[in-house]
Each structure stands twice: as C-alpha cells, then as structure tokens.
C-alpha positions in Angstrom: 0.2 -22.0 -37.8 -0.3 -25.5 -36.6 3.2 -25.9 -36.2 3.6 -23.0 -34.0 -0.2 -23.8 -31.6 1.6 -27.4 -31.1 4.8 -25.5 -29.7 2.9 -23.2 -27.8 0.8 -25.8 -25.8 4.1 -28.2 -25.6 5.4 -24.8 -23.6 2.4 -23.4 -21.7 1.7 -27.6 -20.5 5.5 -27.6 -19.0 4.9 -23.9 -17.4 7.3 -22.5 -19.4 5.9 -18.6 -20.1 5.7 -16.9 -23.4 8.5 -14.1 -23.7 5.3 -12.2 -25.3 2.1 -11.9 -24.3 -1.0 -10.3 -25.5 -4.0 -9.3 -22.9 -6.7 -9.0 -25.4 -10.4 -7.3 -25.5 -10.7 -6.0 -21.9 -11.0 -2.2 -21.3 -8.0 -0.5 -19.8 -8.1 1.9 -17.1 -4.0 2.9 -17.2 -3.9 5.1 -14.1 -3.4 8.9 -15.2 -6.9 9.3 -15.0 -7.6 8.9 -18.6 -11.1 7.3 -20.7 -10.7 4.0 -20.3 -9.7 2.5 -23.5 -12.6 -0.1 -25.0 -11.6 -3.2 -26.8 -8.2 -2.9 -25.8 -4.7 -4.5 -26.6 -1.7 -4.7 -24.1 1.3 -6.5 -25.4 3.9 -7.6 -23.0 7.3 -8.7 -23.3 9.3 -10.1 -20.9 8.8 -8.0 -17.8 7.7 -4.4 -19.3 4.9 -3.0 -21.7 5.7 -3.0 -25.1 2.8 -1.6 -27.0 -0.9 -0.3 -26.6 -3.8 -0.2 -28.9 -7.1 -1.5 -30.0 -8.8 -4.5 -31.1 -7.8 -4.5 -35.1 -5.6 -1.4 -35.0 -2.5 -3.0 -32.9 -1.0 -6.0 -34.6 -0.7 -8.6 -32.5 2.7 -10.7 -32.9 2.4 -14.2 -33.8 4.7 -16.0 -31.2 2.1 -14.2 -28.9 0.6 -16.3 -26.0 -2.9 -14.3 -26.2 -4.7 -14.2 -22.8 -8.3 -12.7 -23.1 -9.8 -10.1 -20.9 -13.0 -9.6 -22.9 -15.4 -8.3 -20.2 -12.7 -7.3 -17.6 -11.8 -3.8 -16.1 -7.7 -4.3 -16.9 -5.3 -1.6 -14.6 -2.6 -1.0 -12.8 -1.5 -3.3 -10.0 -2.9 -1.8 -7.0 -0.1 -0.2 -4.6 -0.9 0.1 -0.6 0.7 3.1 0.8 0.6 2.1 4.7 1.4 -2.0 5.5 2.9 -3.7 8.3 4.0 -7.2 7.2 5.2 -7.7 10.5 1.7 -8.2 12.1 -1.5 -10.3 10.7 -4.5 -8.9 12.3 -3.4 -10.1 16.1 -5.6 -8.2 18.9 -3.1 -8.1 21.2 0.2 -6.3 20.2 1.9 -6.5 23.4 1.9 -10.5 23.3 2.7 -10.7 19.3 5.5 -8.4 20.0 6.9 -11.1 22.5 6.1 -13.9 20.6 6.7 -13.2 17.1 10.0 -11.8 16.2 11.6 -15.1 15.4 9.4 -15.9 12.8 9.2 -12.4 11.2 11.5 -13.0 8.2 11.1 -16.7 7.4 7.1 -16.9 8.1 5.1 -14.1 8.7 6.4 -11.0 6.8 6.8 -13.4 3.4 2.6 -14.5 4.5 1.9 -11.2 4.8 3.6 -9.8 1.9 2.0 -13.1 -0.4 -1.9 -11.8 0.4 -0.7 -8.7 -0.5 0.1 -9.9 -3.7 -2.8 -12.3 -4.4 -5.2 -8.8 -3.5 -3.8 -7.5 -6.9 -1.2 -5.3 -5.0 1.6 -5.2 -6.7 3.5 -2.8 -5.2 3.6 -1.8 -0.8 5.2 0.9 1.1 5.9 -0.9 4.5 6.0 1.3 7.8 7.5 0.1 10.7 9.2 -3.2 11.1 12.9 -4.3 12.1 15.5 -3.3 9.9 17.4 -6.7 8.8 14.1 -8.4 8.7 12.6 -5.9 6.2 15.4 -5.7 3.8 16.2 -9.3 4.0 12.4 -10.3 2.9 12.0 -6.6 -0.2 14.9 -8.5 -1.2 14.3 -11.7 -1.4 11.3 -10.9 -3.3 12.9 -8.6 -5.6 15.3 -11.8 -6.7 12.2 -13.6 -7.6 12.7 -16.1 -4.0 9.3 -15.1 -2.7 6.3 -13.8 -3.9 4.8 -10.5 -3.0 4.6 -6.9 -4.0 7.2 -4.5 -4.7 8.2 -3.1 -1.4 9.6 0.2 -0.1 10.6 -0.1 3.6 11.1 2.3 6.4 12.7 0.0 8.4 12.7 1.0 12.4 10.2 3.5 13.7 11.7 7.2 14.9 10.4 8.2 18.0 11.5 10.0 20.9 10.9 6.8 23.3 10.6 3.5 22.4 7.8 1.4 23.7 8.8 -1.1 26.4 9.8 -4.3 24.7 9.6 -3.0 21.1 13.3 -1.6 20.6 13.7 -3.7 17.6 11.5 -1.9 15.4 11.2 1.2 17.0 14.3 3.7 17.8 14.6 6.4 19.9 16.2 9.2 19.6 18.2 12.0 22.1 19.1 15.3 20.9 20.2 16.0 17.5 23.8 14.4 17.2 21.6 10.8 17.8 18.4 11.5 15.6 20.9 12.2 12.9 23.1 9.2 13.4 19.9 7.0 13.7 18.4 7.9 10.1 21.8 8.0 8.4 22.3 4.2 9.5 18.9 3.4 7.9 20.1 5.6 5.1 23.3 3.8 4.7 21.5 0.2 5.5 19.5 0.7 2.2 15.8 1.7 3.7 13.4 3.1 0.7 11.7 6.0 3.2 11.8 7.5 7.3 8.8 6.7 9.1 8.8 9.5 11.4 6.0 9.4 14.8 5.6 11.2 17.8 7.6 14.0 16.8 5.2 16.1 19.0 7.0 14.8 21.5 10.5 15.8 20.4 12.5 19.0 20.5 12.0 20.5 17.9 15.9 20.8 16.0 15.6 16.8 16.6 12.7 17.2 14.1 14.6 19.0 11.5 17.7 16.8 12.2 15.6 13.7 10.9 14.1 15.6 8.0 16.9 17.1 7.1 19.6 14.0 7.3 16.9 11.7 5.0 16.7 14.5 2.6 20.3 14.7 2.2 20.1 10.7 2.2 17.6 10.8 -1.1 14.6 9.5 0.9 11.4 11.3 2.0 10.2 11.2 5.6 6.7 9.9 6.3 5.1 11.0 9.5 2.6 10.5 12.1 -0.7 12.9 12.0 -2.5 11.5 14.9 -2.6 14.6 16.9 -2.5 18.1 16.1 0.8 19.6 17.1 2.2 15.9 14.9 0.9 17.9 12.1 2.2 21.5 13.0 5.4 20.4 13.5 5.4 18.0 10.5 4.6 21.0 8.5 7.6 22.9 9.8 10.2 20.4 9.2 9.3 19.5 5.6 7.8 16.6 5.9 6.9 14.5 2.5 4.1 12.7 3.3 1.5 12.3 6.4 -0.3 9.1 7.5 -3.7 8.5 9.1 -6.5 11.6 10.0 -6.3 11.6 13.7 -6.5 9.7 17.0 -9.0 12.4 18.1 -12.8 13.0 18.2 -12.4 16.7 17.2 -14.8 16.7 14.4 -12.6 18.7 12.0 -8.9 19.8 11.5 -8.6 23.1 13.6 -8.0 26.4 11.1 -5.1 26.7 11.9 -3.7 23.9 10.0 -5.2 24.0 7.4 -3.9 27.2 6.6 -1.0 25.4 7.2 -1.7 22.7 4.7 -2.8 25.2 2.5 0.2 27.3 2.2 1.6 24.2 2.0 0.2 22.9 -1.2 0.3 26.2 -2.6 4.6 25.4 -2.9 4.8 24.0 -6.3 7.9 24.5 -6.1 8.5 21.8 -3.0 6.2 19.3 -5.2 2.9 17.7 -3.8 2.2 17.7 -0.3 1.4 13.4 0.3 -1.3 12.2 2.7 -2.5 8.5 3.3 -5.4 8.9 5.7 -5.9 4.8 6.0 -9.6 5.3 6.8 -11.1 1.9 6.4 -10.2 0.0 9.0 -11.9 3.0 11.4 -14.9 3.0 9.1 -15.9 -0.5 9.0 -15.0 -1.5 12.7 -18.6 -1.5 13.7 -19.4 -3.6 10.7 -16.9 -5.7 10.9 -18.4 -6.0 15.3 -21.9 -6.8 14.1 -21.2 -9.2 10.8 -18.1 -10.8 11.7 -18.2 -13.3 8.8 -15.5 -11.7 7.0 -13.1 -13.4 9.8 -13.6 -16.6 8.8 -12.4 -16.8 5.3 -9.4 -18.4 4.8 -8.0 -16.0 2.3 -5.6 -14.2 5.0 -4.4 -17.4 6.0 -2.1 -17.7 3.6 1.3 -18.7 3.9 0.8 -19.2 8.0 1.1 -22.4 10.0 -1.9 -23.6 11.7 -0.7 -22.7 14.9 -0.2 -19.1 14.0 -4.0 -19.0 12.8 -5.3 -20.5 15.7 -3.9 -17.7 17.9 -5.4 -15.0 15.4 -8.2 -16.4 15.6 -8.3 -17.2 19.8 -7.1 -13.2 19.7 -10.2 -11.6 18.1 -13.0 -14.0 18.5 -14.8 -10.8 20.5 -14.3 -7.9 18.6 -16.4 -6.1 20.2 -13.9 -6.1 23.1 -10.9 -5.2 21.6 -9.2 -2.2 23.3 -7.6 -1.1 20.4 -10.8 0.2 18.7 -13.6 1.6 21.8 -12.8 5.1 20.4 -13.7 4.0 17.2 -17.5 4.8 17.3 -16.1 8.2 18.2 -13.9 8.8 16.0 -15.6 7.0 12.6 -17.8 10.2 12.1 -15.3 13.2 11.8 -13.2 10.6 9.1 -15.1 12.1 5.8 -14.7 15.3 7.3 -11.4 15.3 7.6 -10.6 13.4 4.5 -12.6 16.2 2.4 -10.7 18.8 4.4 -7.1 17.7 3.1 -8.8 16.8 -0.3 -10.1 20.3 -0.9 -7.0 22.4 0.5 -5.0 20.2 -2.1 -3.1 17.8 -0.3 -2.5 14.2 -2.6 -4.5 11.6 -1.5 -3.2 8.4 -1.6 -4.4 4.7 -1.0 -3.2 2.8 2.2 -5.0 1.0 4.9 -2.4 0.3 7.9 -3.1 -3.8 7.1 -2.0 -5.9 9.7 -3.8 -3.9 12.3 -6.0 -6.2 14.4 -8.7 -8.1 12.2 -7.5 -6.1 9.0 -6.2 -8.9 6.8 -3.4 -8.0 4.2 -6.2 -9.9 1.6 -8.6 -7.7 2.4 -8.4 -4.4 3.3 -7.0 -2.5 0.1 -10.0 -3.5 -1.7 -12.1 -2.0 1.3 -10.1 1.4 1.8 -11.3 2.1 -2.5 -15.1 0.8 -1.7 -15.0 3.4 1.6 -13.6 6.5 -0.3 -16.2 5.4 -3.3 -19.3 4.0 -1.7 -18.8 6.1 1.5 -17.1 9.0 1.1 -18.7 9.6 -2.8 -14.7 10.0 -4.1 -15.1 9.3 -7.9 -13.9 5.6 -8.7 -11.4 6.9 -11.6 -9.9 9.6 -8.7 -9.5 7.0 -6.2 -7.9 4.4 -8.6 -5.5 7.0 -9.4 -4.7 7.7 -6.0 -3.7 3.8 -5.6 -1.7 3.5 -8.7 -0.4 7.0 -10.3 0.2 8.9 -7.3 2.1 6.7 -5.4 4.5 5.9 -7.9 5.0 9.5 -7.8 5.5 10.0 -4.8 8.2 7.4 -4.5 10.1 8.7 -7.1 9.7 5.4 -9.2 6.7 7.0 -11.9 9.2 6.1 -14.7 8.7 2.5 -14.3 5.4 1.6 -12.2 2.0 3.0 -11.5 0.6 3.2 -15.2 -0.3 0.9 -18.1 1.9 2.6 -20.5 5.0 1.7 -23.0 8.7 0.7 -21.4 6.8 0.2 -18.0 6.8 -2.7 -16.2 4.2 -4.7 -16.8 2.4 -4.8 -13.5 -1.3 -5.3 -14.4 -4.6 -7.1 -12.5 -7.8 -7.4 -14.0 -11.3 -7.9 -12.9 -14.5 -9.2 -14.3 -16.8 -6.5 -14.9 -17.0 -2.6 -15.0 -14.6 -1.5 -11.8 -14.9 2.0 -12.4 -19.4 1.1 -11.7 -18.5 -1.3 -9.0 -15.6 -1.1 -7.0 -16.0 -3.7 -4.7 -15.3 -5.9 -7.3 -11.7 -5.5 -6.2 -12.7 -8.0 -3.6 -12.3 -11.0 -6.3 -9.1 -10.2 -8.2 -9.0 -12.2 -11.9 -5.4 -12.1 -12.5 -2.4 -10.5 -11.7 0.5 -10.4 -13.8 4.1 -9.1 -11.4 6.9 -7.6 -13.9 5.5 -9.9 -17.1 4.4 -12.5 -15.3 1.3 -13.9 -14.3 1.1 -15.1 -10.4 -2.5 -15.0 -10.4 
C-alpha cells in the first residue's frame, strides 16, 4: 500500500491524472429527478461513469485517486440552453458589432465559453453567432485546445431581413427556394440546431421551408417567441423548441395559444414540446440598477484583455440608462405568469439565460436563472435542476451520453458545498467541476 501512495503522489505532483477516480461521501443528485443518494460513491474512469453506489456497498478500486465530496451536493454539469459567446455583457450592440468580429474566434468566444465552464456548465447551446467562428471555436474545444462546455451551435440567425451591419451572423431569407438553400448550407457546414426569429415577419411557406429542410437535415429548429403571431406561426410549422416569454407587457399569453400549446403537448407522438423562457436577466435588471456590485467582480473577466474590460465596463457604468432594458420594469411582472402558463399546459421547461446580453456575465447568470425559478417563481429545486441537466440532453438528442450521473455516461459532474437542493444559490460558488473525467475546476 505504501508502494502504491508513493506512486500516486509522484503522479498527482507532476499533474499526471488517475485513469480512475473515485468521488467519495457527497450526496448525489443524478438528474432524472430521483432521491438524492446519501453517502455516495461515483467511480470514474477515463472520461465516462463506471459504477454507482454507497459508502461500504461499492468497492472502491485500489489504483483509485479518491477525491472526497463529504458535505457536497454532487450533480450533473449544468447545461445553458440560450448563450451567445459572441457578446460579453457590452451595452451597446451596435458598436460591439463593429468592433468585435476580429477577435470573435481567437479572444472572445473561447472567454466566453471558459466562464461558462468555470460556472459548472458543462455543456451550452449557442444561438446566434457567425458560422466559421462558431464551429471553428465547439471544435477546438471538443479536441481538448480550449477549455469550455460542450457546445451545440446554430450558427447564423434566420430572419427575413438582416439588421444593418450584422450580415455575418444573421441571414436573410427571400421566398422559399433561398430559406431552403440557407439552412441546408448550415446543415451541410456541420451546425448542431436552426435558430429561427422573426418568422412573423415571413411568408408563411418560407416558415415551413426552414422547418422542414432542418428536419430533413437531422436538426431541430429553435425559434423566437417574443411576440404573439412568432408563437402562432412557430406552432404551425413544427417548431422544436421556443426561446424567451415575450417582448410584451400583455400580462398573460392570449387563449388562443395556449390552446395552441396545449394541443400541442397533447402530441406524444411529435415528442416534447421545448421552451427556454431565459427569465433572469428580466427579473433581476432592477436589482442589478439599484445594487450594482455584482459588476465589479472579476469572475467574467476571464480570458479578456484589459482593453476589452475596460470598454465593458465604460459601456454599463449607468445601467439605469441602458436602452436595452426601460421596458423591463414593464415587462418583469407578467414573467411568472407566463412561465406558469407554459409549465401547466405541459410545455418542457428548460434552463437558459441569453448570457452575453448587456451586464449578464457568462459566470454568472446560469446560477441566477435556477435561484429565479426557485426563490422567485417557487419551481421545486429537484424540477429546476432537472430542467438544466435531464431535459436538455433530451432535447438534443444526446441523453445517451450527457445530462445524468449514471453508468457508460460521460463523466460530467460539479459539486457544491452544502445542500443545493435547500439552497440554490449556492450554485454561485461552484467546488469542482470535472469535463469528460477530468477535473478543470
């Protein structure tokens, strides 16, 4: 036995990992919702999750490196549904739009996609950026050259028009021949979804074009919810999964939608109807006005270069000024409304916060969409973890190998000191995090 400790510290001193690994005593939360499991045992080997037991019932191999998590909350790397790597919390879009792009691949996506990772989220749906950027930097991390999350990217935006200045990452389309050759180069270029907004303002066979080419491309098509008729014609098409709960101050979702959504989620045979209503960064605006203290941690500057942090900073150093959110106050009260609506009429809820949006940090606000749907919104802790670790593995087709704590899965895991499932907040302070077997955190 002394032989083998001598060899083990003569590896772990020269950073060399243990092919095994053993997290020990902590109790495991593994994402289908189950009782958590006290005393617990999760052995690790190489990149996926061998076994699963207790303290004294699971034999724990000798050439183990054993890691204790006695008095941690041990689960599922977080995923985040709705990112942007592209932006960092800038105020002002139209000058980061103009500014920016050259250091998209090489500085700020990998920044942004680092936080991500140090946050405990281990795996991130990215909607909207431009198309060799995005796949150049998923990737790059998938070969182990950078760290961050498992990503999924849309790639470009479809919309009907482009935004002046922003053709890079957003396409138009015109007429049906075009919408269809537009997704079935993102198809063929190797995106992981279609981010779909606007389409209220399209014709509606461009609508089913889209849908329908990404379908026949393997990929589901996310879309836009902002307004009403977004939604209607969302529904129509066959949409997989909707984003946000509404650019208006309509205090609810009119009837006739949800009797939309309804008969919707009443077609098991069409599978769950997906909806990431990124509430958070709505929620806590006025907070965030009032108390800005949050702005000054250092935590999202990660990975940037002084200069870049200087001009976040010079950007929102009045946010109570900031265009982007005077509606806010407006709109903050219908958001547990609406987010009950969908909840009750059966929709899938799932975890994503639209991070990169200006003064929401990648570090910080997956942590705050759970404490909002928990502390705000009364969703129960186990529900909500779910809905950032289960569920979206599920809905992007990958369940067999992420989402869970379970055997043959990759071993994406974080853990956090204390009871999460009492205290959700304390996803603010991440322990570790362990990325395919190994630990980054």
């Amino acid at each position: 036995m002394k032989k083998y400790t001598l060899i083990m510290l003569f590896l772990f001193s020269y950073g060399v990992e243990a092919q095994i690994k053993a997290l020990v005593g902590g109790t495991l939360i593994d994402g289908f919702g189950s009782k958590p499991m006290l005393n617990s045992v999760i052995i690790l080997e190489g990149d996926r999750i061998k076994a699963i037991g207790r303290m004294g019932e699971l034999e724990i191999p000798i050439d183990a490196e054993i890691i204790s998590t006695e008095g941690m909350s041990v689960l599922p790397g977080l995923w985040d549904m709705h990112v942007h790597l592209m932006i960092n919390g800038h105020a002002d879009y139209d000058y980061w739009d103009k500014t920016y792009p050259p250091l998209f691949e090489k500085v700020i996506m990998p920044a942004s996609a680092h936080q991500l990772l140090m946050a405990g989220v281990t795996s991130a749906r990215d909607l909207g950026g431009p198309l060799a950027e995005s796949l150049a930097v998923r990737d790059a991390i998938n070969k182990g050259n950078l760290p961050g999350p498992s990503l999924y990217m849309s790639g470009p935006f479809i919309q009907k028009t482009p935004y002046p200045g922003t053709e890079q990452f957003r396409w138009g389309i015109n007429g049906v021949k075009d919408a269809r050759a537009k997704v079935k180069q993102l198809v063929d270029a190797g995106v992981d979804c279609i981010k779909l907004i606007d389409q209220d303002q399209m014709g509606e066979e461009e609508v089913f074009a889209i849908v329908d080419e990404a379908h026949k491309g393997g990929l589901t098509v996310v879309a836009h919810s902002h307004r009403p008729d977004e939604i209607r014609i969302g529904l129509k098409a066959g949409v997989d999964c909707f984003e946000h709960t509404g650019l208006s101050s309509a205090p609810e979702y009119p009837e006739d939608i949800m009797e939309l959504i309804r008969e919707r989620t009443a077609k098991m045979n069409l599978g769950p109807l997906y909806w990431t209503p990124t509430v958070e960064g709505l929620y806590n605006y006025e907070y965030l006005r009032d108390y800005p203290e949050s702005l000054d941690g250092t935590d999202w500057e990660l990975g940037l270069p002084d200069s870049v942090v200087a001009d976040i900073k010079a950007s929102i150093q009045h946010p109570e000024r900031l265009p982007y959110f005077q509606l806010t106050p407006m709109r903050r009260p219908t958001l547990e409304t609406k987010i009950n609506q969908l909840k009750d009429a059966g929709v899938v809820l799932m975890v994503g916060t639209d991070s990169g949006i200006p003064m929401k940090f990648h570090s910080q606000s997956t942590w705050h969409e759970l404490d909002v749907w928990v502390n705000e919104f009364d969703f129960d802790a186990m529900y909500t973890i779910k809905a950032a670790t289960y569920w979206p593995a599920k809905m992007m087709g990958v369940d067999a190998d992420y989402g869970t704590i379970s055997e043959g899965k990759y071993a994406d895991i974080i853990t956090v000191k204390g009871d999460v499932l009492r205290y959700i907040s304390l996803l603010q302070d991440v322990d570790m995090v362990f990325k395919h077997g190994s630990r980054v955190k």
